[in-house]
C-alpha positions as CSV (number, residue, x, y, z in Angstrom):
1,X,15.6,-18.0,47.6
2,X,12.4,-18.1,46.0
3,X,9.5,-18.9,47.8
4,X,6.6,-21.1,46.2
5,X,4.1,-19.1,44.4
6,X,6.8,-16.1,44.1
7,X,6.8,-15.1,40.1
8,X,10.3,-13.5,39.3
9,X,10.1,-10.6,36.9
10,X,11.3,-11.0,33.4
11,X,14.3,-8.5,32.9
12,X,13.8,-7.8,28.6
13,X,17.7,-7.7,27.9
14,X,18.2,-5.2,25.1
15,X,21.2,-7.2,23.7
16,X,19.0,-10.3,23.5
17,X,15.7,-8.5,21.7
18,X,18.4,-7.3,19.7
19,X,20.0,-10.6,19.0
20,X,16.2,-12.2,18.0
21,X,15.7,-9.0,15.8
22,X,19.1,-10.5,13.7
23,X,17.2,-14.0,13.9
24,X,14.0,-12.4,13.0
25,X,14.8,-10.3,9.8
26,X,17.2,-13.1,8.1
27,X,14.1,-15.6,8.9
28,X,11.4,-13.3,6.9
29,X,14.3,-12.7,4.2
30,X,14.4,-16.8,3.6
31,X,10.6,-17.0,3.9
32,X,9.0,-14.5,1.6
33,X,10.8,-15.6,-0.8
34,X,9.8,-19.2,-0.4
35,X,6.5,-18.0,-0.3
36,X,6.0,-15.3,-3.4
37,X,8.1,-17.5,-5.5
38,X,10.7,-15.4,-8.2
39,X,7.9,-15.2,-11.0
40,X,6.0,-12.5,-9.7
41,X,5.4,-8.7,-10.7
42,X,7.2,-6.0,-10.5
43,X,5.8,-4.9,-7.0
44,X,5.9,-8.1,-5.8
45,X,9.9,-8.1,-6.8
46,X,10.4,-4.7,-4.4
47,X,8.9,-6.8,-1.1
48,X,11.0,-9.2,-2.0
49,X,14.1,-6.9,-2.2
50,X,12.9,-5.0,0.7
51,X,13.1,-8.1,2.8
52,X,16.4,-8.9,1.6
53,X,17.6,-5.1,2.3
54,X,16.4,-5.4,6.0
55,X,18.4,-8.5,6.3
56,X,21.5,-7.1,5.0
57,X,20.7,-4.0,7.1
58,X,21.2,-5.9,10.3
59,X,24.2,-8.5,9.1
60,X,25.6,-4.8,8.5
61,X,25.2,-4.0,12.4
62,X,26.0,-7.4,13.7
63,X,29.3,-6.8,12.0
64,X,29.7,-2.6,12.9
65,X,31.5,-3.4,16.1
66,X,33.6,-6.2,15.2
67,X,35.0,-5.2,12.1
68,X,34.3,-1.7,11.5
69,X,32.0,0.5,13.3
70,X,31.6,3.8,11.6
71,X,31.6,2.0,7.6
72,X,29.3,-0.9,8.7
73,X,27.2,1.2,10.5
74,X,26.3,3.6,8.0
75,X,25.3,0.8,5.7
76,X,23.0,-0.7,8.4
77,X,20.9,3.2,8.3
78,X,21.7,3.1,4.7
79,X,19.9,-0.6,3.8
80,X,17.2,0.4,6.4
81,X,16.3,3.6,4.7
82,X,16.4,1.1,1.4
83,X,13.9,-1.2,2.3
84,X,11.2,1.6,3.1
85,X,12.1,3.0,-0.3
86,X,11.6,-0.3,-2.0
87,X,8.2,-1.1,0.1
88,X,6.8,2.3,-0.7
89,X,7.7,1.4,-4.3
90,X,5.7,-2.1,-4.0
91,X,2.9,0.3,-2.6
92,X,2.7,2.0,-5.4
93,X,2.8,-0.6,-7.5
94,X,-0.4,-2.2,-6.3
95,X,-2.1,1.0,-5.1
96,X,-1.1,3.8,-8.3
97,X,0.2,6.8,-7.8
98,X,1.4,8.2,-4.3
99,X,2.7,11.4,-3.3
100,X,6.1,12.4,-1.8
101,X,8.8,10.3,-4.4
102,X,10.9,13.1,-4.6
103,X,10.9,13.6,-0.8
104,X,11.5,9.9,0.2
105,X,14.5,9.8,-2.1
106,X,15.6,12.9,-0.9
107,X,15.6,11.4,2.6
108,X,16.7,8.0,1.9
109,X,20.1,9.8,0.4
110,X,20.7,12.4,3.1
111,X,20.1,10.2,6.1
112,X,23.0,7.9,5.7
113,X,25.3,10.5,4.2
114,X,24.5,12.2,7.4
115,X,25.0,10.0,9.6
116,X,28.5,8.6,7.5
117,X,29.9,12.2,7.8
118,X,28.8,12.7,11.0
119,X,29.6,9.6,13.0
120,X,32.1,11.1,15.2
121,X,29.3,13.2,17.0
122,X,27.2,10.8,18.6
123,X,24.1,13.4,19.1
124,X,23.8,14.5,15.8
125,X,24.2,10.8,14.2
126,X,21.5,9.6,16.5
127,X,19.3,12.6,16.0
128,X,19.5,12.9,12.3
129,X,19.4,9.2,11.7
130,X,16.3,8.7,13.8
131,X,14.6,11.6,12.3
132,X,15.4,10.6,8.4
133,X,14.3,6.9,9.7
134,X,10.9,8.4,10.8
135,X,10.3,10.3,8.2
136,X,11.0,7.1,5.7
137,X,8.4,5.3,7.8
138,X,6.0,7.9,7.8
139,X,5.9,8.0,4.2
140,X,5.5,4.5,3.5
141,X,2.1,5.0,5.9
142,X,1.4,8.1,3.9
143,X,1.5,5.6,0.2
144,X,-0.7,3.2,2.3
145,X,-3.4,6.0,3.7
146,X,-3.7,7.8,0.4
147,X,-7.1,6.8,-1.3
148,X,-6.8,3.3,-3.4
149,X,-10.8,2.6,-4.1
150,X,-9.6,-0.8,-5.8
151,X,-7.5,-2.1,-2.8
152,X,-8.6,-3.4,0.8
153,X,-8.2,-1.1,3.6
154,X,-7.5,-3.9,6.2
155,X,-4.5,-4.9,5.4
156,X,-3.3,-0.8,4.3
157,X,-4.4,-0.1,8.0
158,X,-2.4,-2.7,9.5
159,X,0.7,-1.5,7.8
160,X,0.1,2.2,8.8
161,X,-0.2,1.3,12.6
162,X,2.8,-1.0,13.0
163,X,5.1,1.9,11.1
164,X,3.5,4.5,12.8
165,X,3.7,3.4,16.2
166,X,7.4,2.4,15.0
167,X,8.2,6.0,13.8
168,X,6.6,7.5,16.8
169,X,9.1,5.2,18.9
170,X,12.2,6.3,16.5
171,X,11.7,9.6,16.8
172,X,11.7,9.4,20.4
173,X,14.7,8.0,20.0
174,X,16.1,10.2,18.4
175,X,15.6,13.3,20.6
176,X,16.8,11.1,23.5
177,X,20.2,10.5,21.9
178,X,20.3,13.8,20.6
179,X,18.9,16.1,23.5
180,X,19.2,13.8,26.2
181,X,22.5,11.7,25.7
182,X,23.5,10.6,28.6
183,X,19.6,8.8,29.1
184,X,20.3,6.9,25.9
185,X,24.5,7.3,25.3
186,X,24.0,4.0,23.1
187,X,21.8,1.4,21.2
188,X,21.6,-1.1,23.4
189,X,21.0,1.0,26.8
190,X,18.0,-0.6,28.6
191,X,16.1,2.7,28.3
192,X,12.7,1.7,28.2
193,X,12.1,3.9,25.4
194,X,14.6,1.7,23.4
195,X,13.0,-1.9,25.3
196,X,10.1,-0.6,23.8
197,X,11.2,-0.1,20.4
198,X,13.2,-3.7,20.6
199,X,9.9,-4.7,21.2
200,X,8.1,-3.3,18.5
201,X,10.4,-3.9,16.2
202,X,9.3,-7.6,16.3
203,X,5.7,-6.7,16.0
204,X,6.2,-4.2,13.2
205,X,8.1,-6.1,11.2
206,X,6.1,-9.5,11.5
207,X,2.6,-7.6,11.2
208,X,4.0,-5.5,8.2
209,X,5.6,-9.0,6.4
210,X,1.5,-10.4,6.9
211,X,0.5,-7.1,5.6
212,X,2.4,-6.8,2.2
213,X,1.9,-10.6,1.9
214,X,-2.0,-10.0,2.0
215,X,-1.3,-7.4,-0.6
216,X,0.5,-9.4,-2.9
217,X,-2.3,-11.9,-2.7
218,X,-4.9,-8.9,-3.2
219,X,-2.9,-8.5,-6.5
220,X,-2.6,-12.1,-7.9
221,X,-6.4,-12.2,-7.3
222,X,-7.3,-8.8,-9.3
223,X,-4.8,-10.0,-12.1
224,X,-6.5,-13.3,-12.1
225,X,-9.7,-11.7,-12.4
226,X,-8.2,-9.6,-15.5
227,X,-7.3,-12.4,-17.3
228,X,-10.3,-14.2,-16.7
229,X,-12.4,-10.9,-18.2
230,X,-9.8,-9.9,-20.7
231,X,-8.9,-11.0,-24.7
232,X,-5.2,-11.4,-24.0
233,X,-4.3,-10.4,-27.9
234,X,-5.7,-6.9,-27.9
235,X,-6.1,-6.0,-23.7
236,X,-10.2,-6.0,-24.7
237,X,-13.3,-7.6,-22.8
238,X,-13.9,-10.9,-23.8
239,X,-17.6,-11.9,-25.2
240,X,-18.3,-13.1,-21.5
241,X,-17.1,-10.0,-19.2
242,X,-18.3,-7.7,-22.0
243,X,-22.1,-9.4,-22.3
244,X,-22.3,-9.5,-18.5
245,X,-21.4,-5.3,-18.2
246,X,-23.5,-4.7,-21.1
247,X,-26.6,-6.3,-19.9
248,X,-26.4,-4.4,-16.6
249,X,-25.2,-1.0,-18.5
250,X,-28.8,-1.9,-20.7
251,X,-31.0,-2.5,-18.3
252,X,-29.7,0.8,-16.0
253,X,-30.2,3.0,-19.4
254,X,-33.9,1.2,-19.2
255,X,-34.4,2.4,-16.1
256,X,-33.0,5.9,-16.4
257,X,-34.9,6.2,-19.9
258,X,-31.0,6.9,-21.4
259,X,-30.4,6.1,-25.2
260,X,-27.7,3.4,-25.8
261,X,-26.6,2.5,-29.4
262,X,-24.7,-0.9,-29.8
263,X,-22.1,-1.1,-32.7
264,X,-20.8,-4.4,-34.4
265,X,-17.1,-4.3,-36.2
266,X,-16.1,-6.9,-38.6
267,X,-12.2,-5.7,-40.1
268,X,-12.7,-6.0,-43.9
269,X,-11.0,-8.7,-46.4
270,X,-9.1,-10.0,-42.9
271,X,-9.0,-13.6,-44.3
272,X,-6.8,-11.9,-47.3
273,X,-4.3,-10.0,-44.5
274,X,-3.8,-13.0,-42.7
275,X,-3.0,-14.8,-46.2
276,X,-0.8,-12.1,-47.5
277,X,1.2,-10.9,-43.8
278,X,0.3,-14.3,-42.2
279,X,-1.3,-14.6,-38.6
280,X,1.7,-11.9,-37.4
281,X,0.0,-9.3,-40.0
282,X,-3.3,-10.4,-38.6
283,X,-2.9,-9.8,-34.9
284,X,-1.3,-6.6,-35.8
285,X,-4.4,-5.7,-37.5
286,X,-6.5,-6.7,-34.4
287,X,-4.6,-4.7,-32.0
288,X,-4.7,-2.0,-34.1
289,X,-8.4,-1.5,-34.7
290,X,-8.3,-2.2,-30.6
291,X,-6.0,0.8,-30.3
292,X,-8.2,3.2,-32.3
293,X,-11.4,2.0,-30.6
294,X,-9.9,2.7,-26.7
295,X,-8.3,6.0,-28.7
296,X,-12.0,7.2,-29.5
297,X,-14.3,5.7,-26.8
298,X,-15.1,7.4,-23.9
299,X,-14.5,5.5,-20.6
300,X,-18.3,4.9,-19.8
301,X,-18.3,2.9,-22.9
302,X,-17.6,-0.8,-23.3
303,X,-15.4,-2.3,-25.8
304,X,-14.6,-6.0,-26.6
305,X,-13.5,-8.2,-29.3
306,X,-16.5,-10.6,-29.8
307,X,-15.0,-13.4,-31.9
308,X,-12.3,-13.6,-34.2
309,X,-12.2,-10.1,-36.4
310,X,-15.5,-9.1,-35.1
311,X,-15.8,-6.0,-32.0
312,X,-18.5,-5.1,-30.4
313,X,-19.2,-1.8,-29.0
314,X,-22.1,-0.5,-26.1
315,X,-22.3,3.6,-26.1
316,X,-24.0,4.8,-23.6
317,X,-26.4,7.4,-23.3
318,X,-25.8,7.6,-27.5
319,X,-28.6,8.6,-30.0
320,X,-28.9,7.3,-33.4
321,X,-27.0,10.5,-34.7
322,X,-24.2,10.3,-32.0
323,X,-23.6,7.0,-32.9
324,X,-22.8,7.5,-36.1
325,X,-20.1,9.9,-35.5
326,X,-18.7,7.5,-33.6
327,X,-18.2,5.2,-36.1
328,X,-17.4,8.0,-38.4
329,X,-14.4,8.7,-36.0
330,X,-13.0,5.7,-36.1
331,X,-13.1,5.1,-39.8
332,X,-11.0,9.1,-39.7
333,X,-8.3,7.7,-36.9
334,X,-7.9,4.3,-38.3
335,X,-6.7,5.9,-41.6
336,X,-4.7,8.0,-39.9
337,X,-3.0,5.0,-38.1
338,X,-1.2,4.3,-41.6
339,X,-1.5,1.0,-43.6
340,X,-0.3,-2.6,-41.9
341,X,2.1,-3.0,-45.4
342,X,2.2,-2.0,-48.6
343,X,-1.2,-1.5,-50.0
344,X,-2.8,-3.0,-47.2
345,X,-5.3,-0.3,-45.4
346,X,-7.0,-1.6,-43.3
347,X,-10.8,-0.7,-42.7
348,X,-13.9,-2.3,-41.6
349,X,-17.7,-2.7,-41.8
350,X,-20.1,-1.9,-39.1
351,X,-23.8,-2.4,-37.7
352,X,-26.0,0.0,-35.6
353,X,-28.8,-0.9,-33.6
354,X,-30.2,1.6,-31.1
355,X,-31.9,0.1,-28.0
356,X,-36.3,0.1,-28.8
357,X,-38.7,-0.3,-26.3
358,X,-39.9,-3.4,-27.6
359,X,-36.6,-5.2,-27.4
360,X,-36.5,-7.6,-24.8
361,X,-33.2,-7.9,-23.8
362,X,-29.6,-7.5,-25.1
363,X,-30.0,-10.2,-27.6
364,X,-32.2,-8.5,-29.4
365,X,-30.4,-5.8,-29.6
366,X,-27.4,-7.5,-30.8
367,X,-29.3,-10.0,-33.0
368,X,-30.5,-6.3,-35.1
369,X,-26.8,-5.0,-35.1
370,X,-25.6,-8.4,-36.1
371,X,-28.0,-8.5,-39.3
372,X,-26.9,-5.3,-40.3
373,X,-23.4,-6.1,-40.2
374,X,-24.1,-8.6,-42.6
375,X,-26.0,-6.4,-45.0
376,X,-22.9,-3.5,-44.8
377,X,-20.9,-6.7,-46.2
378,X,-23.0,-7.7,-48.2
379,X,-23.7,-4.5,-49.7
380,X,-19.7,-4.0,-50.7
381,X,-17.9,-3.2,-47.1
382,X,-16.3,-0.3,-45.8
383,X,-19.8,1.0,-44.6
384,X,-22.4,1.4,-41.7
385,X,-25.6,0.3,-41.6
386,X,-28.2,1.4,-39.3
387,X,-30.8,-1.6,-38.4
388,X,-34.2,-0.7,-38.2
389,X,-36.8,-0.6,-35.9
390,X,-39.2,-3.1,-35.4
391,X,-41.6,-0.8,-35.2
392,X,-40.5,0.9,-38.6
393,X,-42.6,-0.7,-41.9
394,X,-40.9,-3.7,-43.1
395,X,-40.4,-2.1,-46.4
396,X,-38.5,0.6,-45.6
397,X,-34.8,0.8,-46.1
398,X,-31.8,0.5,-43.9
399,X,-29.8,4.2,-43.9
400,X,-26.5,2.9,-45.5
401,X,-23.1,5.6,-44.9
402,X,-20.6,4.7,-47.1
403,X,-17.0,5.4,-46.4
């Protein structure tokens, strides 16, 4: 009999952790759905999956020992080793490029086939499922660890504990059931090695759902913020995003005493494409003369389409001169891009201004490459002209280069 004040100690029953870890998995499969929704990206699609292959994982080894242990079983390493694969692929989805693909496929094959064809010897499927396991877990940590400047480290560090300290407990496993057999002769021996890991299974997998979740959110933000700063017809800057870089890329080349050249587009005759090709003909042209510009332009530049036909480009640390081949490049790859139809070539006009010390501000400098624009239209098309300085004579002449 239990006196008052006596606390009895809580036995953690292995079958029971085991039974919430079922309850557990099928719960996050119903909820992360619910909560990404279907109409999501393509990373966003492999957590999804991933919590729908942990969930089949473990309906897999609710049903080994009822209905058939060595075929059921195998699946259950199988899935599990399916949903690391698909997390690491959501990883590297939001993060770029991570080491190790070849490897984690490698091991994400050989594990279960292992452990299929080796079922009747109990060491070695523990062992060698444990280790392959690990090793899937580890790599996912590696995807998260590896430099991603863009992405928050929080929520990458929170991943990499709760499948660390999970793969440190599953490989301890593992050499119990394969070294030390008769310690750990089955899954659900209260070892508390294996209490331990029932445990942490709970954690990891809760903590790692938040993580991803946080990830996924990460991402919906960052594509928000692209569309917000992007002309969804060509994949440029819009007038807003690219005025707001520009002025800071101006006033740093003040600073630093750099050159910076800014370069107005305007595609020729575009009112007579659109009328000849329709508005299908005229988008084509757009994205085309975006093409060539990102084809030329190095990445320190900054590209955008201004308004309607018109593009507007900042160069940095550019002279007069280098400025001019610039726009001499273009003119060579745009040709070289072919014509939109039949006797449509497509080509454009163009205005220089190079950055004074008596202009105030990006306006002004835009307002000079703005005017000559208009005078290389005026003056036939197909040409750059160079606006000049204010401190230049007002009767001399702007430097035309025909095409």
């Amino acid at each position: 009999m239990l006196t008052q004040g006596t606390i009895r100690p809580v036995n953690l029953d292995v079958n029971t952790l085991l039974a919430l870890m079922l309850a557990n998995v099928f719960a996050m499969a119903v909820a992360v759905p619910v909560v990404m929704g279907w109409r999501v990206s393509a990373a966003a699609r492999h957590v999804l999956a991933s919590a729908v292959a942990q969930a089949l994982a473990w309906g897999s080894f609710l049903l080994a020992l009822p209905v058939h242990d060595q075929l059921f079983s195998t699946l259950w390493v199988a899935l599990l080793g399916a949903s690391f694969v698909l997390m690491w692929h959501a990883l590297r989805g939001w993060l770029g490029p991570r080491p190790g693909r070849p490897l984690l496929l490698a091991v994400a094959v050989l594990t279960p086939l292992g452990y299929g064809f080796g079922f009747e010897h109990y060491a070695f499927r523990v062992g060698w499922s444990n280790l392959g396991l690990g090793l899937l877990m580890l790599m996912v940590c590696l995807a998260c660890a590896w430099p991603a400047p863009h992405a928050s480290r929080r929520w990458r560090g929170l991943i990499v504990v709760c499948l660390g300290s999970l793969a440190l407990i599953t490989f301890t496993r593992g050499v119990l059931g394969a070294f030390f057999t008769e310690l750990y002769p089955t899954l659900r021996t209260p070892h508390p090695v294996n209490v331990i890991g029932a445990v942490l299974n709970h954690i990891a997998l809760t903590l790692t759902t938040i993580g991803l979740l946080v990830g996924w959110h990460e991402e919906a933000e960052r594509r928000l913020r692209i569309q917000a700063n992007t002309d969804a017809l060509t994949g440029l800057l819009n007038r807003r995003a690219w005025r707001e870089r520009a002025a800071d890329a101006l006033a740093t080349a003040r600073r630093d005493g750099e050159p910076v050249a800014v370069l107005m587009l305007d595609i020729d005759h575009f009112k007579r494409i659109n009328d000849l090709g329709g508005h299908e003909m005229g988008d084509r042209a757009l994205q085309l003369i975006a093409r060539t510009l990102r084809g030329c332009l190095r990445r320190s530049d900054l590209v955008c389409r201004y308004g309607g036909e018109e593009f507007c480009v900042l160069l940095a640390r550019t002279s007069d001169e280098a400025a001019r081949d610039v726009d001499k490049r273009l003119r060579s790859a745009l040709r070289a891009g072919g014509e939109l139809g039949p006797g449509m070539a497509l080509g454009f006009s163009s205005g220089l201004a190079v950055l004074c010390a008596d202009d105030a501000d990006l306006d002004a400098v835009l307002r000079r490459a703005d005017k000559a624009l208009y005078e290389a239209k005026s003056a036939g098309r197909g040409r750059l002209i160079r606006a000049q300085d204010r401190a230049v004579a007002a009767g001399h002449a702007a430097l035309a280069v025909p095409t």
